[in-house]
C-alpha positions as a Markdown table, in Angstrom:
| # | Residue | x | y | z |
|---|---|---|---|---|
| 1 | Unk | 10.5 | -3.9 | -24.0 |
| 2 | Unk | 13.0 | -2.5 | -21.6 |
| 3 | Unk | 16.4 | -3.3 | -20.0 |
| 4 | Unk | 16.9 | -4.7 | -17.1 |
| 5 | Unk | 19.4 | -1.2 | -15.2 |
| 6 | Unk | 21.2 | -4.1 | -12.6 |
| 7 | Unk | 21.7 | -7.1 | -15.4 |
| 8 | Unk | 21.0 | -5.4 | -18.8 |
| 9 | Unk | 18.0 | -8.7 | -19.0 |
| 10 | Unk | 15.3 | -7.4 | -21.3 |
| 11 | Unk | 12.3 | -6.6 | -18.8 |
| 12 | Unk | 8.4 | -5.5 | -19.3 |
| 13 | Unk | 7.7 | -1.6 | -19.9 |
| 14 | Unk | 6.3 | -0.1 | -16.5 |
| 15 | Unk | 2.7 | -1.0 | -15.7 |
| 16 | Unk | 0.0 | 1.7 | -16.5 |
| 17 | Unk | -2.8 | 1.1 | -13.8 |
| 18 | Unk | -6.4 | 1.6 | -15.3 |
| 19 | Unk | -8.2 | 4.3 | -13.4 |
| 20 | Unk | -10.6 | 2.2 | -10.5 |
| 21 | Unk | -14.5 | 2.5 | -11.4 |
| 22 | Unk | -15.5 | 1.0 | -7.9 |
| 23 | Unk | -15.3 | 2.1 | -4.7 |
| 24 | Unk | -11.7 | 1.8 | -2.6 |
| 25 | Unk | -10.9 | -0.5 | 0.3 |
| 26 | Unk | -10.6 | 1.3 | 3.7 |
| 27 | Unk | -7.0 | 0.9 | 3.4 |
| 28 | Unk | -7.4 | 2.5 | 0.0 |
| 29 | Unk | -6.7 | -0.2 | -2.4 |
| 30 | Unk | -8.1 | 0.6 | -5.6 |
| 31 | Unk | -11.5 | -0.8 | -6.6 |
| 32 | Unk | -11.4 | -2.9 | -10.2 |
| 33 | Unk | -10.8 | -2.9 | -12.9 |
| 34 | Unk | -7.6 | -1.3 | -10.8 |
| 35 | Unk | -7.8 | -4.1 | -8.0 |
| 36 | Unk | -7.0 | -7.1 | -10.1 |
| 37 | Unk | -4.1 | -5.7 | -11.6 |
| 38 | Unk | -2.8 | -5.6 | -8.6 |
| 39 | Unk | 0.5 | -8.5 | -9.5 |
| 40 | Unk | 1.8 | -6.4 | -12.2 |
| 41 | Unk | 2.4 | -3.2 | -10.1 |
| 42 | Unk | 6.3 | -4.4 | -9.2 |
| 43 | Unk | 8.3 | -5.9 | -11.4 |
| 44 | Unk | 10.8 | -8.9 | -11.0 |
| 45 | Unk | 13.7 | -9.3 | -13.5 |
| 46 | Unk | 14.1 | -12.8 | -14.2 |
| 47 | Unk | 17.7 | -12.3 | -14.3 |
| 48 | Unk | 19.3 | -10.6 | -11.5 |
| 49 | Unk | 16.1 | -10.8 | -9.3 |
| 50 | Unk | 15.6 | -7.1 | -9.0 |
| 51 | Unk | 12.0 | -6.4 | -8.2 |
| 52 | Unk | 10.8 | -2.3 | -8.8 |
| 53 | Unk | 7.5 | -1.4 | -10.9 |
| 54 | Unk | 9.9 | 0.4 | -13.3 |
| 55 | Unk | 13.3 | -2.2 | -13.8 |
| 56 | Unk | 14.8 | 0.2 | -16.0 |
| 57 | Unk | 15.0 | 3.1 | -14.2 |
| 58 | Unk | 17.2 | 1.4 | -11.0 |
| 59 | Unk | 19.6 | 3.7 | -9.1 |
| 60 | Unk | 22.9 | 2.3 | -9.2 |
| 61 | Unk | 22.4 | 1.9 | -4.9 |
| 62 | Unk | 19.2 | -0.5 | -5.8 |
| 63 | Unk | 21.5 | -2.2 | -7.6 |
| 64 | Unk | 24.6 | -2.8 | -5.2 |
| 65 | Unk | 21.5 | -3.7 | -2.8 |
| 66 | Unk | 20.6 | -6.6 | -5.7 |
| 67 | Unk | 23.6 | -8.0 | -6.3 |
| 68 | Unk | 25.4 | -7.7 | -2.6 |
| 69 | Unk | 22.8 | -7.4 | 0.2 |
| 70 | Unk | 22.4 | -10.8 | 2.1 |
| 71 | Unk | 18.8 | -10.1 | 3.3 |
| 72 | Unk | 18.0 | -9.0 | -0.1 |
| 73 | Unk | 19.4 | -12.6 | -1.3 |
| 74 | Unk | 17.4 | -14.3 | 1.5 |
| 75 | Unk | 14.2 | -12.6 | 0.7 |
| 76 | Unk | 14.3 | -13.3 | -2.8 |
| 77 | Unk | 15.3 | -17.0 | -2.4 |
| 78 | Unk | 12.9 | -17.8 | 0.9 |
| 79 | Unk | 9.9 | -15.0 | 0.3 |
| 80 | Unk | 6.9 | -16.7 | -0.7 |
| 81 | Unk | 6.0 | -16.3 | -4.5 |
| 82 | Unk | 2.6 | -14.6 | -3.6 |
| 83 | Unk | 4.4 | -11.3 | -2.6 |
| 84 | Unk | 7.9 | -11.6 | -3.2 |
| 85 | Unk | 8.2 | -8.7 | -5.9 |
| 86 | Unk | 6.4 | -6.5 | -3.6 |
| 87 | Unk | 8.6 | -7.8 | -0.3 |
| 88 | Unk | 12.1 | -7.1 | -2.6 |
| 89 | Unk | 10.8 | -3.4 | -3.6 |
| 90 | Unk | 10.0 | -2.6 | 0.1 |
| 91 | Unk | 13.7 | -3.7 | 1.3 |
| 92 | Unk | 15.1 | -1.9 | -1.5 |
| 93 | Unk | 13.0 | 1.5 | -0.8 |
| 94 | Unk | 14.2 | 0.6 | 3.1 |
| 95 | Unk | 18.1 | 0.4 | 1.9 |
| 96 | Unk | 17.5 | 3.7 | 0.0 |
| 97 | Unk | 15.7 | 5.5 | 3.0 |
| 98 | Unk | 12.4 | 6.1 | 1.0 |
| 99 | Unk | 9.8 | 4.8 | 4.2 |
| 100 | Unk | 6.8 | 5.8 | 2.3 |
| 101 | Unk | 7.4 | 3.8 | -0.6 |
| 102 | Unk | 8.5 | 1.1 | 1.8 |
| 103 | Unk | 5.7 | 1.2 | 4.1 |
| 104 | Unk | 3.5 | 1.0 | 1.2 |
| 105 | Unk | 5.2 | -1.6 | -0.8 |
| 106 | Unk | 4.6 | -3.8 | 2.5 |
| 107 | Unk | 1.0 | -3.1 | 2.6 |
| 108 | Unk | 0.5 | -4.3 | -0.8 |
| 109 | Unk | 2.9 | -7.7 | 0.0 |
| 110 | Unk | -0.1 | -8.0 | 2.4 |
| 111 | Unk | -2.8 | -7.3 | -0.3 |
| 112 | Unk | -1.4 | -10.0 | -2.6 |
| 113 | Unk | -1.4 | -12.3 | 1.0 |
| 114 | Unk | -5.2 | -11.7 | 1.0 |
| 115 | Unk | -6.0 | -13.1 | -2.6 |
| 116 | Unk | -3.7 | -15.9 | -1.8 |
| 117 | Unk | -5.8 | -16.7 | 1.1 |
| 118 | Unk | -2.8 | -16.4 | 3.3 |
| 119 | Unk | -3.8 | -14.4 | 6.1 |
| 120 | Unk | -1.1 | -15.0 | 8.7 |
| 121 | Unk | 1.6 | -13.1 | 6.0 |
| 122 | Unk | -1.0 | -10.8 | 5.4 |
| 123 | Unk | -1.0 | -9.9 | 9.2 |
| 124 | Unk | 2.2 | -9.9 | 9.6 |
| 125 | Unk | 3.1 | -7.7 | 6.4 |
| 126 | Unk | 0.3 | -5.3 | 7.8 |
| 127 | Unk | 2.1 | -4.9 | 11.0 |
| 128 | Unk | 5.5 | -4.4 | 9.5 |
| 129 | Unk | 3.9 | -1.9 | 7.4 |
| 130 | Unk | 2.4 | -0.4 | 10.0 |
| 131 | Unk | 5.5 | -0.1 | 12.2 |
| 132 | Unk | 7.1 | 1.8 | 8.8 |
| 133 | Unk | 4.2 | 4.3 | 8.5 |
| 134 | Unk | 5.4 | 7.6 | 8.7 |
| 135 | Unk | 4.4 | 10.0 | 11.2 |
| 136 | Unk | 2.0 | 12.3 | 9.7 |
| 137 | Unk | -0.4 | 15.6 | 10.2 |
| 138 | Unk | -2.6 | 14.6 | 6.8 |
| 139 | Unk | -5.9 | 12.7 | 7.2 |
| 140 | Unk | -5.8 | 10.1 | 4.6 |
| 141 | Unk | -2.2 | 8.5 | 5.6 |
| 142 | Unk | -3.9 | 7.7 | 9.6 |
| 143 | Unk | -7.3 | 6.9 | 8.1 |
| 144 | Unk | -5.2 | 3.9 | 6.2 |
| 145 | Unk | -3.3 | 3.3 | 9.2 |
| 146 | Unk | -6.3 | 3.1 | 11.3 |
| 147 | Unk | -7.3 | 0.3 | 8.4 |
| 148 | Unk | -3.8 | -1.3 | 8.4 |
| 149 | Unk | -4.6 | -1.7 | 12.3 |
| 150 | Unk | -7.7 | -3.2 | 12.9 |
| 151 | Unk | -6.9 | -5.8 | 9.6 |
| 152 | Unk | -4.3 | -7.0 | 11.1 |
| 153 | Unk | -6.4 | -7.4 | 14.6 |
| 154 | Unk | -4.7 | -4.4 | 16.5 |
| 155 | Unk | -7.4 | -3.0 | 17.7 |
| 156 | Unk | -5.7 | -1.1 | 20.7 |
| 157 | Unk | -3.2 | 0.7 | 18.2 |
| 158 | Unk | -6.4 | 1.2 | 15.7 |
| 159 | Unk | -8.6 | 2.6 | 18.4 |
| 160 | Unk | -5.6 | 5.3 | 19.6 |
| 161 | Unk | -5.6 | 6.2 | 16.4 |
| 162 | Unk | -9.1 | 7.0 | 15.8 |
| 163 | Unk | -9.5 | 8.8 | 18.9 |
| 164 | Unk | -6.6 | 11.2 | 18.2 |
| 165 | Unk | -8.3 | 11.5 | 14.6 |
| 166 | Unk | -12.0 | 12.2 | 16.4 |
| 167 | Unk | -10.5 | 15.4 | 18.1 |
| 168 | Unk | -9.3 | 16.8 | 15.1 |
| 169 | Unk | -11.6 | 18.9 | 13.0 |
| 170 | Unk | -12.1 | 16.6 | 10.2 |
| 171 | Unk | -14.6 | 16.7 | 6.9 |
| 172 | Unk | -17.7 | 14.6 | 7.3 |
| 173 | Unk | -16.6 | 12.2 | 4.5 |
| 174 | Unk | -13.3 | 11.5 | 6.8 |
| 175 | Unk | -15.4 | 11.5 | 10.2 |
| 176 | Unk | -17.9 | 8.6 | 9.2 |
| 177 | Unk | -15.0 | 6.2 | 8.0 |
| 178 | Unk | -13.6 | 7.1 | 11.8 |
| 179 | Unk | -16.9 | 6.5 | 13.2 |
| 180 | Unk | -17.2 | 3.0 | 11.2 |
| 181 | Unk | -14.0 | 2.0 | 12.0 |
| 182 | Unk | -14.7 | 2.5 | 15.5 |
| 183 | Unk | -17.6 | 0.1 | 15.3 |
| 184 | Unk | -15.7 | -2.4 | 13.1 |
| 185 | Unk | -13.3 | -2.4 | 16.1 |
| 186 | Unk | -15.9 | -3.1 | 18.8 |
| 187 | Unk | -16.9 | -6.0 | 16.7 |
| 188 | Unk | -13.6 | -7.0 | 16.2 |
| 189 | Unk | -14.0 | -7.1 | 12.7 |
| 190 | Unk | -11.0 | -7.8 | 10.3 |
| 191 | Unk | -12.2 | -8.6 | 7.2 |
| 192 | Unk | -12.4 | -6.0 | 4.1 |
| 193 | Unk | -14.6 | -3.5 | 4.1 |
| 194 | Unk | -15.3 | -0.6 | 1.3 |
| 195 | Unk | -14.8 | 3.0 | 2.1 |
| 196 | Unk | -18.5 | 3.1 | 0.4 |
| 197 | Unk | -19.6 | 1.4 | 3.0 |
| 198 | Unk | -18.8 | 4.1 | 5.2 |
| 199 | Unk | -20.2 | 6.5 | 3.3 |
| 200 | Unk | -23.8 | 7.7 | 3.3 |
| 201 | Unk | -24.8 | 8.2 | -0.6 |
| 202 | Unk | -23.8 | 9.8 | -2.8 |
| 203 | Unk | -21.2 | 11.1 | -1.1 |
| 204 | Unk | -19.2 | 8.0 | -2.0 |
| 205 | Unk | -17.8 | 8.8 | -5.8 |
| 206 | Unk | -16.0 | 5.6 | -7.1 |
| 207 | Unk | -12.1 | 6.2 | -6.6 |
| 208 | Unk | -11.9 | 9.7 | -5.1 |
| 209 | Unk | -14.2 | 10.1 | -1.7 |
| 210 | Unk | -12.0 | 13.6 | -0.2 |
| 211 | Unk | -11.8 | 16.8 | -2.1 |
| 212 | Unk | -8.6 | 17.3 | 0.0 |
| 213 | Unk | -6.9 | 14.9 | -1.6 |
| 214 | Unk | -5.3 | 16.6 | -4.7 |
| 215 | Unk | -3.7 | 19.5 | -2.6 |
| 216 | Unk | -2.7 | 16.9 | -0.1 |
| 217 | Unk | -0.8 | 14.1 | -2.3 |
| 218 | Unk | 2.6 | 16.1 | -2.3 |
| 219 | Unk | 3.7 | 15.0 | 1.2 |
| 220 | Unk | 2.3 | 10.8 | 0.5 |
| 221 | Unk | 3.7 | 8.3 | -1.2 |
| 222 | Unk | 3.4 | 7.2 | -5.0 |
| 223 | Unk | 0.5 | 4.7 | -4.1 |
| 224 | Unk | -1.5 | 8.1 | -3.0 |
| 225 | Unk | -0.6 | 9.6 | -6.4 |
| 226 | Unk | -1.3 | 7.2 | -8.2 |
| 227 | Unk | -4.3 | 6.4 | -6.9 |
| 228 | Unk | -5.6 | 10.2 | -6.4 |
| 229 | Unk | -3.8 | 12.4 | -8.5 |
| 230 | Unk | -5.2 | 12.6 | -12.0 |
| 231 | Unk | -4.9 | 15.7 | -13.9 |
């Protein structure tokens, strides 16, 4: 076991993620045995309330945020149950200026929405996330966005996106998700959709689909590495 940084509470050890065996989600959530694990990635002491996937290793800022913010307080008294470790780490990453990590931790609030069957938090969490997402040059972050977009029924915003993305010189992998997205949109089409499913065999590998991604995962945020950068 380990301690608790804000209230000294003994807490879990950080969560080691399995490697996915299926194929990702558009918006890049892992496939299983990845995707059911998906409650233990952040971590809520039952002490203080402090929510991070690694309790131990809390900056002494996270912790002033914990103990002192009022929205912090409100969020973990009022959030519902379903997301609320993944809503607390996103405010925190917020407080501490890390946007990627907040953007994402919100995009996974909204993943636990989904298997709670609660999709008007899981819109909303998708647009919050989306208005988070960092601006960036690198394919995979917009593809997601594009995702984020159209799941949460913006289809104006997703279809902007794609055709910036369509006058770019992309790989084919990367222009066949932007052309199934665009036809997802037309449909109007939020539901979940596998990035395999985009993909014309065998160019869909299980948990990897871009050969760019390794030399690319530098400038993301930990989901990315997690998620793409095995050595």
């Amino acid at each position: 076991m380990s301690v608790c940084a804000v209230c000294g509470a003994m807490v879990r050890p950080v969560f080691q993620m399995p490697a996915p065996e299926l194929a990702p989600d558009l918006d890049f959530r892992p496939g299983e045995p990845a995707r059911s694990t998906l409650r233990r990635w952040v971590a809520e002491c039952s002490g203080c309330g402090a929510a991070a996937p690694d309790l131990a290793s809390i900056r002494d800022a996270d912790a002033a945020v914990v103990r002192d913010d009022p929205e912090y307080a409100a969020l973990r008294d009022q959030a519902p149950a379903c997301a609320r470790s993944f809503l607390l780490w996103a405010l925190l990453c917020q407080r501490r200026g890390d946007v990627w990590a907040a953007a994402e931790g919100l995009l996974q609030a909204a993943w636990a929405a989904d298997d709670a069957e609660e999709a008007e938090w899981a819109q909303a969490w998708r647009l919050q996330a989306a208005a988070l997402w960092p601006q960036s040059e690198e394919v995979q972050p917009r593809l997601c966005l594009i995702d984020i977009y159209r799941r949460a029924g913006a289809f104006d915003q997703a279809t902007a996106l794609a055709d910036i993305l369509t006058r770019e010189p992309l790989d084919d992998n990367s222009a066949a998700i932007v052309s199934f997205q665009r036809r997802l949109i037309a449909q109007q089409e939020t539901g979940r959709q596998l990035i395999s499913s985009a993909l014309r065999p065998p160019a869909a590998r299980p948990h990897v689909s871009y050969s760019q991604v390794r030399r690319e995962a530098g400038g993301l945020g930990a989901l990315w590495r997690r998620l793409f950068v095995r050595d």
